[in-house]
N, C-alpha and C positions, 0 to 999 in steps of 0.2 A: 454451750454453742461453740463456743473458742475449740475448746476438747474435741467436738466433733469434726469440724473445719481440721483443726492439727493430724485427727485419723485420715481422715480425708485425702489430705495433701501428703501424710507417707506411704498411704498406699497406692498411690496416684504414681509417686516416684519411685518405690520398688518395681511398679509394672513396666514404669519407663525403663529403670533399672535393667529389668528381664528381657525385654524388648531389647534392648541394644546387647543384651551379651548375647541372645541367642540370634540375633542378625552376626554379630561378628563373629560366633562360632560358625556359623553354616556358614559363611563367607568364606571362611577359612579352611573349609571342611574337602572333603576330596567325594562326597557323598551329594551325587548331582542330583539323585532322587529328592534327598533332602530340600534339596536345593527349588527344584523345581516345586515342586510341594508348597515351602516357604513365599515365594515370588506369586504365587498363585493366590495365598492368603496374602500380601500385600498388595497383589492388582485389588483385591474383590476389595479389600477397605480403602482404596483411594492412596496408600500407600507409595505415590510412583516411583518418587526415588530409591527408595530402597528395593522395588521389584523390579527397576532399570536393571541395577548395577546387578544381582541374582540372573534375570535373565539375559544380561550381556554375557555371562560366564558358561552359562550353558546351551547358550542358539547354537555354538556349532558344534557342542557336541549331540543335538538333536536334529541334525542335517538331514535330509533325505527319510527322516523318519517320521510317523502318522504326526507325533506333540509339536515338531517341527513350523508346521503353518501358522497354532496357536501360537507359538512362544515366537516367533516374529512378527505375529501381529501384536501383541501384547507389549514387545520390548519397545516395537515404533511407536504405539502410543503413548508408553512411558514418557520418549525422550518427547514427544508431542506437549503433555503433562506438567511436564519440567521446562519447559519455554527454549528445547535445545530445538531450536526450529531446523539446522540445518544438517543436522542428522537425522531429524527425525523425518524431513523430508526424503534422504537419501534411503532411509531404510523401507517406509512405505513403498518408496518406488521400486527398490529392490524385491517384497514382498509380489507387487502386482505382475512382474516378471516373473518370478520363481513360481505363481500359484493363477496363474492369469484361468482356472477354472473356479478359483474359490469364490464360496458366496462373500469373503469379504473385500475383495479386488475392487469393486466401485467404491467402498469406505473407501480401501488404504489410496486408488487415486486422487479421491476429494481432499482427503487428507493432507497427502503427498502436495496439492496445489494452496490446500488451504495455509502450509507449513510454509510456502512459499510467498504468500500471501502475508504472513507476519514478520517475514523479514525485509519486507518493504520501511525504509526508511523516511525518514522525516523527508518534506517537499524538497527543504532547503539542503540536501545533500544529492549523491549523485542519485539515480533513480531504474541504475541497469537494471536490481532488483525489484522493481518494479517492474518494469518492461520482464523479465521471466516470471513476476508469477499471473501476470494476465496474461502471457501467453499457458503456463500451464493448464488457471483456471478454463480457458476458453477451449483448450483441450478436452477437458472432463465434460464441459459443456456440449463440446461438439457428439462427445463419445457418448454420453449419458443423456441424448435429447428426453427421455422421459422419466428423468432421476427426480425423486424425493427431494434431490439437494439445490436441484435447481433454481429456483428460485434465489435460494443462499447464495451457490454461484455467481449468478448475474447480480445482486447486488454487491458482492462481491469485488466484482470484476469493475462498477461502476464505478464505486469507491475511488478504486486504484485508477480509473482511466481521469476521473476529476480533478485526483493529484498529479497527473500527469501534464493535467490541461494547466493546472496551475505553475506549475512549473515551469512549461512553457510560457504563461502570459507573464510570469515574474520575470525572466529570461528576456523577454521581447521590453516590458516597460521598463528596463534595466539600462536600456540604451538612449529611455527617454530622459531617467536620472541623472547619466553619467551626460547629456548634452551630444548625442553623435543622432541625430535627427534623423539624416540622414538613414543612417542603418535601423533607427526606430523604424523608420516610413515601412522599409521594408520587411524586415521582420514582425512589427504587426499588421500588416494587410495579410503576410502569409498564416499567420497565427487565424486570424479570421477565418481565411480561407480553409487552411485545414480543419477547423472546429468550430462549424455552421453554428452549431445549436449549445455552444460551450456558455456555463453562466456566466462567466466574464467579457463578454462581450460590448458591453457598456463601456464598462472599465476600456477597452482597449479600442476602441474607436473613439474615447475621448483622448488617449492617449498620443491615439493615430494623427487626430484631429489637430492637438497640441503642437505635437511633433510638427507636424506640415507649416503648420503656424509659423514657430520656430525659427523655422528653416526660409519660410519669404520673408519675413522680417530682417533676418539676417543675411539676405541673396545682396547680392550686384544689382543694379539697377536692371539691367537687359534679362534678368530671369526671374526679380522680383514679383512681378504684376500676372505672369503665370502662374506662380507658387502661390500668391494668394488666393488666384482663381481655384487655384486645387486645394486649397484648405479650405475656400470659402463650399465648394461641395460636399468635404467632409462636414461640415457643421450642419448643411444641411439634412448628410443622411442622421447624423448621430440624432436631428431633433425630430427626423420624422419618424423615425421608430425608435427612441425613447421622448418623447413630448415633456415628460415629467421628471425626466435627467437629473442624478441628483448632484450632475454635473452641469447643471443648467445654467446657473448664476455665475460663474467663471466661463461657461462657452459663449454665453453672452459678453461677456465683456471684450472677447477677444476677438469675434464676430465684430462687434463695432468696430474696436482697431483693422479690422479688415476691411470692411465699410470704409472707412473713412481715407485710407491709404490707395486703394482702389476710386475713391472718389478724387484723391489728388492727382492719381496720374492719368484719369479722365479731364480734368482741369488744364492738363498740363498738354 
């Protein structure tokens, strides 16, 4: 059994062996047929990096000719493959340009967006790349209203507009943390306002709510008893459409401090 396993494993590593000389001899070779050939057997077995770098060497020398259209759809998917997203974005799009008749033009734009699409960044960095590739997606969308991919698309697209929203709601309760109320207030009422139907919206009307709080608490006498009356509204919207808050037990608490501060300068 040992014996076997031992055949096994040196014939397993002569083929590796063969494989890498004959990739770096045709690498090296001035024989593009070869070449092409070769990249062709490395697309079909999943091969990509090795039939990147093959059919980077000879796309322009198949310019303007019939192999041409394949071997630049072939190469943008490679670099698609190999996680080089923003090449291989560049390349599909170059593709939908140079062949805007081919039946593969609606892949390489979906592509071309979907490659954009995974260059979107974590929430917590900047999110330009974001914002281009829902605007790309929404392109193919626009352009493709009966596309197969659709669906894909729009989820797609949701995805990225969610983190977007997050973003933003991180960005607005940010100024609840750092104590500038003030600029909370307004930053999240616009936050709201732009993103009616955003899931965070709990979250930022308690925030909102807080903030208002805050901010009478810590007013001057002569604008204290208005500030409360405007947080005491907030508390109301946040419990009438969430009732079940699972910020409930602290908006209540600050709600009575409301209540009762409002009850004094009633007294007074």
């Amino acid at each position: 059994m040992l014996r076997k396993f031992l055949n096994l494993t040196i014939i397993f590593l002569i083929c590796i062996s063969f494989s890498c000389n004959e990739f770096q001899k045709v690498l090296k070779s001035e024989d593009i047929k070869s070449k092409y050939d070769l990249a062709e057997t490395y697309y079909e077995n999943q091969d990509f990096r090795r039939a990147s770098r093959l059919f980077e060497q000879i796309k322009p020398k198949y310019r303007g000719k019939p192999q041409g259209e394949r071997i630049t759809f072939f190469y943008a998917n490679c670099l698609l493959n190999t996680k080089n997203y923003v090449l291989a974005a560049f390349e599909f799009e170059s593709f939908a340009k140079a062949y805007p008749l081919s039946e593969k033009v609606e892949d390489a734009n979906y592509f071309s967006a979907y490659s954009y699409y995974k260059q979107s960044p974590v929430f917590s960095l900047d999110q330009n790349e974001t914002n281009n590739a829902v605007e790309k997606l929404q392109e193919f969308i626009n352009k493709y209203p009966n596309s197969e991919r659709m669906s894909s698309a729009n989820d797609l697209v949701q995805e990225l507009r969610i983190k977007l929203e997050y973003k933003a709601f991180e960005i607005a309760k940010q100024y609840n943390t750092i104590r500038d109320y003030k600029s909370a207030i307004i930053v999240l009422d616009d936050f709201i306002s732009d993103y009616p139907g955003t899931p965070y919206r709990e979250d930022a009307l308690f925030y909102l709510f807080d903030s208002s709080y805050e901010l009478a608490i810590n007013s001057v006498d002569s604008k204290m008893l208005e500030r409360l009356n405007d947080a005491k509204k907030l508390y109301n919207e946040l419990i009438e459409v969430y009732p079940e808050s699972k910020y409930i037990g602290k908006s209540n608490k600050l709600n009575e401090s409301i209540d009762s501060k409002i009850s004094t300068f009633a007294n007074n």
